[in-house]
GUMARVO-430680 format. One line per 4 residues: number of its first residue (from 1); their letters; for each residue x, y, z of N, C-alpha, C, O, CB. Coordinates in steps of 0.02 Angstrom, whole numbers, always signed. Glycine has a CB too. Example, Ala and Ser with C-alpha at 12.3 -4.5 7.8 and 13.67 -1.06 7.14 Angstrom:
residues 2
1	AS	+660/-284/+390/+615/-225/+390/+660/-165/+390/+712/-166/+423/+565/-224/+452  +642/-112/+354/+684/-53/+357/+645/+2/+394/+670/+57/+402/+704/-30/+286 $
***
This chain:
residues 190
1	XXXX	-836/-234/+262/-777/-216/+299/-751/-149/+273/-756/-142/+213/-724/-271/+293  -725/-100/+307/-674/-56/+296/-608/-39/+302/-576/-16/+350/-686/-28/+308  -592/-56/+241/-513/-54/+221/-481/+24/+225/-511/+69/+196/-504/-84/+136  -437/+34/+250/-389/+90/+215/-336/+73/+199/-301/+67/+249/-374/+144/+247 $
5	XXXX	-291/+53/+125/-231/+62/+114/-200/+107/+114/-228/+162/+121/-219/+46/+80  -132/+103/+106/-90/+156/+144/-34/+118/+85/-7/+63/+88/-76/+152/+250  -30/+178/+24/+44/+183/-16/+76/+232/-49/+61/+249/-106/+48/+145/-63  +126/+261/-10/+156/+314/-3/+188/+341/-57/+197/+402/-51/+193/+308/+42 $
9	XXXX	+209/+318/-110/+260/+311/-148/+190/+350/-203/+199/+407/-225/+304/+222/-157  +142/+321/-213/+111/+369/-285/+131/+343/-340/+82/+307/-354/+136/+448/-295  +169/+335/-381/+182/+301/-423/+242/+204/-438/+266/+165/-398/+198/+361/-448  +240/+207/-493/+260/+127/-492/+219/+52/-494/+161/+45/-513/+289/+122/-436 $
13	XXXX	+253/+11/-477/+225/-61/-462/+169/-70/-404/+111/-91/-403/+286/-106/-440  +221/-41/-353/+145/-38/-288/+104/-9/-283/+54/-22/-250/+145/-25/-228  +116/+49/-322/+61/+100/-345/-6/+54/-391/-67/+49/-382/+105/+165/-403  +35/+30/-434/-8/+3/-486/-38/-78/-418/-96/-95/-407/+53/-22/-583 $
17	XXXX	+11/-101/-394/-41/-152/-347/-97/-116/-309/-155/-131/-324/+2/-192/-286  -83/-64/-255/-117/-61/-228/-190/-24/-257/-244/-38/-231/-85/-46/-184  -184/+22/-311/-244/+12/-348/-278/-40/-373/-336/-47/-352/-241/+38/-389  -253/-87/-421/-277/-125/-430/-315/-186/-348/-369/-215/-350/-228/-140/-479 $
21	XXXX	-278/-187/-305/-296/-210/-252/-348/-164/-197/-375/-185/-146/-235/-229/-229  -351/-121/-214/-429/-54/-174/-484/-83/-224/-536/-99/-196/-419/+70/-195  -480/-93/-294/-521/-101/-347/-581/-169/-331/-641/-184/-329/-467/-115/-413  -518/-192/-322/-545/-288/-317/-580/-305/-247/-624/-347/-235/-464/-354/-317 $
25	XXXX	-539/-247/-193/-611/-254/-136/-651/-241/-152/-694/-282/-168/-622/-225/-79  -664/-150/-159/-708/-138/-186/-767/-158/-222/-821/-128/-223/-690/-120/-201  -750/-218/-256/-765/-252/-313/-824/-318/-241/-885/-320/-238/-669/-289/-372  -801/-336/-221/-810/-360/-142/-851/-339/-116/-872/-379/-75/-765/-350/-96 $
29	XXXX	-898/-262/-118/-944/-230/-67/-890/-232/-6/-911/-247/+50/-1024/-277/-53  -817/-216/-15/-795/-183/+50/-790/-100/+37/-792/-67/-16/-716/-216/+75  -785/-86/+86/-804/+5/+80/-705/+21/+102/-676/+14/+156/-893/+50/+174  -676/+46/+28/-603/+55/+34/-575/+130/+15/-592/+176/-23/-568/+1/-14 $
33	XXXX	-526/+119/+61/-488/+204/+43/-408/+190/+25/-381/+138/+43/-490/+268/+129  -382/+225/-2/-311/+225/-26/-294/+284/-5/-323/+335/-21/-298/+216/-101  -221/+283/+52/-198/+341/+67/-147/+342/+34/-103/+304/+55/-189/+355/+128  -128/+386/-32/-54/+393/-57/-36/+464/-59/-47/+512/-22/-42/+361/-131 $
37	XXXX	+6/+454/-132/+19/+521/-129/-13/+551/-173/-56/+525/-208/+79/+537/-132  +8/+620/-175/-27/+700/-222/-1/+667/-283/+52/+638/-294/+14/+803/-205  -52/+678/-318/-62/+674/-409/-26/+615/-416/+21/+613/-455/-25/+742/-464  -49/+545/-367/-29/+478/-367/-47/+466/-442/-85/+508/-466/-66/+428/-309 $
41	XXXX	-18/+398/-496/+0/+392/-573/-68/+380/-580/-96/+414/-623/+58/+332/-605  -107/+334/-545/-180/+290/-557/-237/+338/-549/-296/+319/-552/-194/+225/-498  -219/+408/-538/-267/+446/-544/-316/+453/-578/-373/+451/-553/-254/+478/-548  -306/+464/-643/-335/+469/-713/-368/+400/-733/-408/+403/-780/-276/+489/-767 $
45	XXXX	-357/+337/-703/-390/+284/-706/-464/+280/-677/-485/+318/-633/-350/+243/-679  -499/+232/-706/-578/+234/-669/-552/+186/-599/-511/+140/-604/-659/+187/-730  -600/+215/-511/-570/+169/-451/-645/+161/-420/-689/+203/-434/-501/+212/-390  -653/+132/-398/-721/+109/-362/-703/+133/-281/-751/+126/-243/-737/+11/-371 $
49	XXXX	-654/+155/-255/-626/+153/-188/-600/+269/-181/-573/+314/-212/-533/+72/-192  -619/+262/-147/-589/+350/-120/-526/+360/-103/-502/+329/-55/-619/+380/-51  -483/+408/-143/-422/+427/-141/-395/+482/-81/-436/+527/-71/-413/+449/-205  -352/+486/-52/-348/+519/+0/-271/+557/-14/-232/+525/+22/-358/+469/+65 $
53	XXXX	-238/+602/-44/-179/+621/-49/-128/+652/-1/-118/+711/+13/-185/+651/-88  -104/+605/+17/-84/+626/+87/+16/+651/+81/+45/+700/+104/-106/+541/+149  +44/+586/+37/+114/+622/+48/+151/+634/-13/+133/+606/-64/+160/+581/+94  +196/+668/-12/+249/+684/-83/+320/+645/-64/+367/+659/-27/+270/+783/-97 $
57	XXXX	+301/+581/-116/+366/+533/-94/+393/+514/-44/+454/+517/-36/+411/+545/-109  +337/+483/+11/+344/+465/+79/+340/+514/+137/+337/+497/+196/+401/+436/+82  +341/+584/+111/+341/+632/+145/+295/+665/+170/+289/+723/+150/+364/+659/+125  +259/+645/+210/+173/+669/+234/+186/+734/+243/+236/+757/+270/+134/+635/+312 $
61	XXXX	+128/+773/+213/+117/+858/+229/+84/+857/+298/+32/+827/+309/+58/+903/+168  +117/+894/+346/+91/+887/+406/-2/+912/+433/-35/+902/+483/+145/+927/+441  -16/+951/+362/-85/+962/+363/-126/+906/+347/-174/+882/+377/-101/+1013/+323  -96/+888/+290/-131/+834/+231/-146/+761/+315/-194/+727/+334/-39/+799/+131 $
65	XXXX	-73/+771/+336/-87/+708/+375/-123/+726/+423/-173/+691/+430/-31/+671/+401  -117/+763/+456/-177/+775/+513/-250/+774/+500/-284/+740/+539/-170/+840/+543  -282/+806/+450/-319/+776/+387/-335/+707/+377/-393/+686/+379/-285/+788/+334  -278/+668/+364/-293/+589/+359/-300/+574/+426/-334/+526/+410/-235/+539/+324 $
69	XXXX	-299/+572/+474/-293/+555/+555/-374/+568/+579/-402/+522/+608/-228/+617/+604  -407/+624/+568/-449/+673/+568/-495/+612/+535/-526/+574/+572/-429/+750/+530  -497/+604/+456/-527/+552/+420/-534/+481/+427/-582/+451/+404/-506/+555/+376  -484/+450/+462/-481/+376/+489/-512/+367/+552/-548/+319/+563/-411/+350/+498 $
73	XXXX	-497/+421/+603/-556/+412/+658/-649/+396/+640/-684/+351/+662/-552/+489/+698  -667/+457/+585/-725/+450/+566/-732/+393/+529/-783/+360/+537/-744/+501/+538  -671/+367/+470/-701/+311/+448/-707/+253/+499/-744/+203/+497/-666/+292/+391  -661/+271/+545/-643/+170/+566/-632/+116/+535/-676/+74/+524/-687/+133/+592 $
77	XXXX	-584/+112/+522/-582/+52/+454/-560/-15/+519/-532/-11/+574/-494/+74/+366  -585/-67/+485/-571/-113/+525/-490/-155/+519/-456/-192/+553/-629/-155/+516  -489/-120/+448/-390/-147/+408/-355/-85/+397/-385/-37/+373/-385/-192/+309  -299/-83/+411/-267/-54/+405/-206/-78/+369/-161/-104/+402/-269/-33/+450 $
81	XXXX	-201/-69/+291/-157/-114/+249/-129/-71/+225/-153/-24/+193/-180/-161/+203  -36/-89/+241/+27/-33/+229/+68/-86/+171/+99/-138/+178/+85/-10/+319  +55/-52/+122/+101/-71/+52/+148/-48/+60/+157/+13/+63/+84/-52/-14  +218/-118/+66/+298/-64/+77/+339/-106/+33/+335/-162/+8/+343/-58/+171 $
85	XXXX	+374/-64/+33/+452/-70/-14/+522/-54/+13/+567/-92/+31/+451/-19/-76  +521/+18/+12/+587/+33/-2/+610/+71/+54/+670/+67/+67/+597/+67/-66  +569/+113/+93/+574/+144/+165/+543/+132/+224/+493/+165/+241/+563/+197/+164  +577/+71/+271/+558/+55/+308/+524/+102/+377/+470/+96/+406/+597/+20/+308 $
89	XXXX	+575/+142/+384/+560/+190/+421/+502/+251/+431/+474/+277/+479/+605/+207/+415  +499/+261/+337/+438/+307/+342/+369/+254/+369/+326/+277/+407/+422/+345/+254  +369/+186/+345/+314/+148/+347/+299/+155/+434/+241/+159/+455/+330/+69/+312  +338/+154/+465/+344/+123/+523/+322/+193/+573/+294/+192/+628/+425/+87/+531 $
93	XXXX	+345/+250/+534/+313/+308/+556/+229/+307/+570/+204/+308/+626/+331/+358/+503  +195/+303/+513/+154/+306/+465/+92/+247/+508/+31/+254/+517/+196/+285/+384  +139/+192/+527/+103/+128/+560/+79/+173/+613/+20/+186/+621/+154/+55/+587  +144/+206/+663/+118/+227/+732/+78/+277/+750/+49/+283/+804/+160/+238/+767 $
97	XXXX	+76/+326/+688/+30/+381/+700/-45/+340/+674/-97/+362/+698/+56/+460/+650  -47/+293/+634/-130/+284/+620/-144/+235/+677/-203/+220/+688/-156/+250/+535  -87/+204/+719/-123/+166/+762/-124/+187/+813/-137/+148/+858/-110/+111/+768  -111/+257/+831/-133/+282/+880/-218/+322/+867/-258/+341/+910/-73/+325/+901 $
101	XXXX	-223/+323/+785/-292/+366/+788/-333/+317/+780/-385/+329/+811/-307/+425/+733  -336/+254/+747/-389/+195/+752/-368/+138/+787/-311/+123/+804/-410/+169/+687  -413/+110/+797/-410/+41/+851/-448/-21/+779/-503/-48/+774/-486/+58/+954  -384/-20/+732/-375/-59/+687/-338/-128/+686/-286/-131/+719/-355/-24/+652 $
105	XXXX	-360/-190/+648/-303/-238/+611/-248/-193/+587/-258/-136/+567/-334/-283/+543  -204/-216/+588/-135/-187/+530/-119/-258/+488/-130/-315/+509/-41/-155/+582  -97/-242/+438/-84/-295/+392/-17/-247/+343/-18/-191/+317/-169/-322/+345  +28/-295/+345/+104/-266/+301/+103/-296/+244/+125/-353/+254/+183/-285/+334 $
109	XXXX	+88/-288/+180/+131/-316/+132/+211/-293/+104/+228/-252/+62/+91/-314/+82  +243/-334/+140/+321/-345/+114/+320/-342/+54/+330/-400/+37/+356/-408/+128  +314/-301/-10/+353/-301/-77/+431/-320/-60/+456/-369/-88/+347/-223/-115  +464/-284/-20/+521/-323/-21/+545/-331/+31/+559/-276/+54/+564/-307/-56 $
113	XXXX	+568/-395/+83/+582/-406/+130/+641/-348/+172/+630/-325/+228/+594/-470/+118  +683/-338/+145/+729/-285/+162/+735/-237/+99/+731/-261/+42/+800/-316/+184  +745/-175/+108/+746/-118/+62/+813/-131/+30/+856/-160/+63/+739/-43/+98  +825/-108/-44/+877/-122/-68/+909/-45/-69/+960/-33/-102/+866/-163/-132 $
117	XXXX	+879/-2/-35/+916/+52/+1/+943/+58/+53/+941/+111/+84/+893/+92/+9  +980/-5/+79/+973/-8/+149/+1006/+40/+202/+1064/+56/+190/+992/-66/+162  +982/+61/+250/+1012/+84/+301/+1020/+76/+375/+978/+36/+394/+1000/+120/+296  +1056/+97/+422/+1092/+61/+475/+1022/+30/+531/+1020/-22/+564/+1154/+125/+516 $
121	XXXX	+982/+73/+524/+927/+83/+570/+857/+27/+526/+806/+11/+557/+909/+184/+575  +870/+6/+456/+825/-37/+439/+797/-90/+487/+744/-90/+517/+849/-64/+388  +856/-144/+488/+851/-198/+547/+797/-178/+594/+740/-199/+596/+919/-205/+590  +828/-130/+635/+790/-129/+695/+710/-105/+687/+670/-112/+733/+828/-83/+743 $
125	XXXX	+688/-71/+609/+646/-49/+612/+592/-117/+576/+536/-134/+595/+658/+19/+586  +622/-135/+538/+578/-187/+508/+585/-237/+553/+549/-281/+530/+594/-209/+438  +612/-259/+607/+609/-315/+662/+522/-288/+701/+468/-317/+703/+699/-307/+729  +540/-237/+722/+476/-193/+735/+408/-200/+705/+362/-225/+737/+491/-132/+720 $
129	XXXX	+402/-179/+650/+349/-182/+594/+322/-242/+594/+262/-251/+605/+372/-167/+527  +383/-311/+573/+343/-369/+565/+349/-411/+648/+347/-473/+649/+377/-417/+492  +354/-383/+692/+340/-403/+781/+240/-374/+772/+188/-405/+784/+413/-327/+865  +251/-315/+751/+216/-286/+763/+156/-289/+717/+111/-254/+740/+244/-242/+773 $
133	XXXX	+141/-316/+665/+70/-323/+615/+43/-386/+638/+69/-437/+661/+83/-328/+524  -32/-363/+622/-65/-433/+643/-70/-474/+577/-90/-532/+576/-144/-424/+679  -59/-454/+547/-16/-501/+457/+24/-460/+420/+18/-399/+411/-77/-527/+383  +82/-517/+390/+124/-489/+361/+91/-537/+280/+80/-597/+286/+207/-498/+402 $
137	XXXX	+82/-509/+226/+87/-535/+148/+167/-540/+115/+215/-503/+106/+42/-476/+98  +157/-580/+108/+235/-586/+62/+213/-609/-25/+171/-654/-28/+296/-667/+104  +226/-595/-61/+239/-616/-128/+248/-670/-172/+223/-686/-225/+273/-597/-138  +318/-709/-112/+343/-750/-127/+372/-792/-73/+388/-774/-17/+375/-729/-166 $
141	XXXX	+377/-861/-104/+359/-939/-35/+431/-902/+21/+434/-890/+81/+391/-1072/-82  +475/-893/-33/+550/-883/+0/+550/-832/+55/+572/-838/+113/+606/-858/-55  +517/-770/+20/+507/-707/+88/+486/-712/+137/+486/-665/+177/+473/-656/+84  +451/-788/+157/+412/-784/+223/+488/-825/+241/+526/-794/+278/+315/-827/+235 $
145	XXXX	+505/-875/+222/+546/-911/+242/+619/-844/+279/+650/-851/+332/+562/-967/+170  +623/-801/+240/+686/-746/+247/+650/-695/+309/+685/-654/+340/+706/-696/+156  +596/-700/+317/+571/-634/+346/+570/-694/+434/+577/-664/+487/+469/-591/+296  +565/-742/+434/+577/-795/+492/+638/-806/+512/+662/-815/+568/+555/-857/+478 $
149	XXXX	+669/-803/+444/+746/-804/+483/+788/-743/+506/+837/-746/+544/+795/-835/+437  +764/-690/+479/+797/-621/+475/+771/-609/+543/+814/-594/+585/+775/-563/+411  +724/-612/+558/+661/-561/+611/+650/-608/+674/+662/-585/+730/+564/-545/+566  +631/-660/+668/+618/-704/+708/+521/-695/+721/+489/-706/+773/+674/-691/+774 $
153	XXXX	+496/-672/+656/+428/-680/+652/+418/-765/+664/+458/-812/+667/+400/-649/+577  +324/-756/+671/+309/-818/+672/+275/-848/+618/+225/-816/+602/+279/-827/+723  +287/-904/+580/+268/-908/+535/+205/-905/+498/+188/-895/+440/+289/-938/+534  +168/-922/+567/+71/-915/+572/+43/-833/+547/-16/-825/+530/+37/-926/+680 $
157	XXXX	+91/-777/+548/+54/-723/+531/+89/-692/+451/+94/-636/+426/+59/-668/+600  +105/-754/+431/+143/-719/+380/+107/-770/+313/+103/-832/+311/+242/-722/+395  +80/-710/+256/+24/-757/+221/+93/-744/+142/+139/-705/+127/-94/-711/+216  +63/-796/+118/+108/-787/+30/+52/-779/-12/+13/-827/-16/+160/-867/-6 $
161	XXXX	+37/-710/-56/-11/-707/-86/+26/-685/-149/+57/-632/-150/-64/-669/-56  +23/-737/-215/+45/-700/-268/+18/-652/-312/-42/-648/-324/+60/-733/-297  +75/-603/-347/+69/-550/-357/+14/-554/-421/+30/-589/-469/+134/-520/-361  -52/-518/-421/-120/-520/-468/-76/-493/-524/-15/-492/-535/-198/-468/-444 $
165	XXXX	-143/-466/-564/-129/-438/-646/-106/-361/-632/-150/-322/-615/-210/-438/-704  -37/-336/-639/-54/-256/-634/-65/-220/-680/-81/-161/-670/-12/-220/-609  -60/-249/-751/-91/-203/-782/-164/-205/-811/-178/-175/-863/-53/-191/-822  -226/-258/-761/-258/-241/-779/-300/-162/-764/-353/-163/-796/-273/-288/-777 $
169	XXXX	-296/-127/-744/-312/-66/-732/-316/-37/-796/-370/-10/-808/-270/-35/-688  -273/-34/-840/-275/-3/-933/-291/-50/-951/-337/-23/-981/-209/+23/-982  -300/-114/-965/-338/-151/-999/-415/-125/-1004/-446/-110/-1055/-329/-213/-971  -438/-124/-935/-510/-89/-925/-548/-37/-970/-601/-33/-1002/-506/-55/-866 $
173	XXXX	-479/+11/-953/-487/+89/-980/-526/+80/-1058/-514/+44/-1106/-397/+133/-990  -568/+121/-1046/-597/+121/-1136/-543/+175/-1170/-524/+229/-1147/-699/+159/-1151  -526/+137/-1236/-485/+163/-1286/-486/+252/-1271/-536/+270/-1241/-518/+137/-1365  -429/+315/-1291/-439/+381/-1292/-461/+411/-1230/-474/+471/-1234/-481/+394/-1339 $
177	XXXX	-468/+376/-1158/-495/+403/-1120/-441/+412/-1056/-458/+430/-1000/-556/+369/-1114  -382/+397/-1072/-330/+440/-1057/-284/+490/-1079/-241/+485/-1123/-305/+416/-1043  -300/+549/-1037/-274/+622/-1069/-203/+599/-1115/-167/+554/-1094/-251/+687/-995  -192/+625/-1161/-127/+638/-1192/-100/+561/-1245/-51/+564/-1283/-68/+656/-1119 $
181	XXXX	-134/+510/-1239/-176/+428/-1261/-206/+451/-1317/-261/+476/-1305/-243/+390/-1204  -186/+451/-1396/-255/+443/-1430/-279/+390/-1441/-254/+347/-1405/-261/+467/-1484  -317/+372/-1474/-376/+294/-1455/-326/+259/-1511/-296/+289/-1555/-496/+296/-1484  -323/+182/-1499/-282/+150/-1540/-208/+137/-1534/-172/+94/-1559/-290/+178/-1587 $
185	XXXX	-196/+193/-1487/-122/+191/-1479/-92/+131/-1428/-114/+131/-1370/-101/+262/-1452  -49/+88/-1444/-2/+61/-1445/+6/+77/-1360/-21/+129/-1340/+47/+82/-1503  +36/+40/-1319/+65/+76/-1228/+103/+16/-1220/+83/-42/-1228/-6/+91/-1145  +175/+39/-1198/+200/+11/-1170/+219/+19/-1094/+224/+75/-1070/+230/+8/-1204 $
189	XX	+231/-37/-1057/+229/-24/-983/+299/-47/-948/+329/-97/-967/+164/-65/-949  +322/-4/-893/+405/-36/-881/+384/-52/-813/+423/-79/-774/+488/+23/-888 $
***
C-alpha cells in the first residue's frame, strides 16, 4: 500500500508519532511518505519512509506545496493520513487541496478532539473534517464518544488506537550518532 502522512507542525509529540508511525509501516513493506515541515525535529533520526518538506508551522510554501501536489499525483498513495492537533483549519485546507490532486482514502487522527486554541470558525471546520474522512483515529475510548456527540459523526468510522512508544525512535539510535549527543550521554525528553 501507499501511505502519505501529512504533519505539519515538524516538531513535538505528533511529530515524534507520526515518525515513529511512517517507520512501523514501513516496517510493513508499505511504501510511505511524510509530508511535514522544513528541518522537521526527526530529521537527524534513521526513517525507512521519504520525507517531503513542505510547511513552516502549518504554513505551506506555495512552491514547496505545489511540489507536494506535483508528487502525490505521481505517487498515488492509496491513504492519505492527516495527523492533527491544534489547527483545524490549516488541516482542513491541506485535506482539500490533496483531495483534489489524488483520488485517495483520507484518514484523520484526532490528537485532540477540539484545539485548545480554539477559534470561532473551529466548530464548523472540524464538523467538516470528521463528516468528511473515511476514518477518524482517536487515542482515547472518550474522544470517539466526544467527537459523536460534538459532530454528530458515526460511530462506525471512528477507530480508538492507543498511543505506541514515542520515544522509541532514540532508543534505536546507536549511541554518538546524534550531532551535538556525545555517546553515553544521559537525554531527557519533555
Amino acid at each position: 500500500m501507499k501511505i502519505l502522512l501529512v504533519e505539519p507542525a515538524g516538531k513535538g509529540g505528533i511529530c515524534q508519532h507520526a515518525h515513529n508511525l511512517a517507520n512501523a509501516l514501513a516496517a510493513r513493506n508499505h511504501e510511505v511518505a511524510l509530508a511535514t515541515a522544513v528541518d522537521f525535529e526527526t530529521k537527524p533520526f534513521p526513517r525507512a519512509y521519504q520525507a517531503i518538506e513542505v510547511f513552516d508551522r502549518f504554513r505551506p510554501h506555495p512552491l514547496r506545496m505545489l511540489h507536494l501536489l506535483k508528487w502525490a499525483r505521481a505517487f498515488r498513495p492509496d491513504v492519505v493520513h492527516i495527523e492533527a492537533a491544534v489547527h483545524p483549519g490549516s488541516y482542513f485546507f491541506i485535506w482539500k487541496i490533496l483531495a483534489a490532486a489524488v483520488k485517495s482514502r483520507f484518514i484523520y487522527t484526532a490528537h485532540d478532539v477540539v484545539s485548545k486554541k480554539s477559534r470561532p470558525y473551529h466548530p464548523w471546520v472540524l464538523k467538516k473534517i470528521y463528516s468528511g474522512m473515511d476514518r477518524i483515529i482517536v487515542n482515547a475510548v472518550r474522544n470517539k464518544d466526544e467527537i459523536v456527540a460534538r459532530f454528530g459523526t458515526t460511530p462506525d468510522r471512528i477507530l480508538f488506537v492507543p498511543v505506541g512508544d514515542l520515544v522509541a525512535f532514540v532508543r534505536d539510535v546507536p549511541p554518538g550518532s546524534i550531532d551535538g549527543v556525545p555517546p553515553g550521554a544521559r537525554k531527557i525528553l519533555f
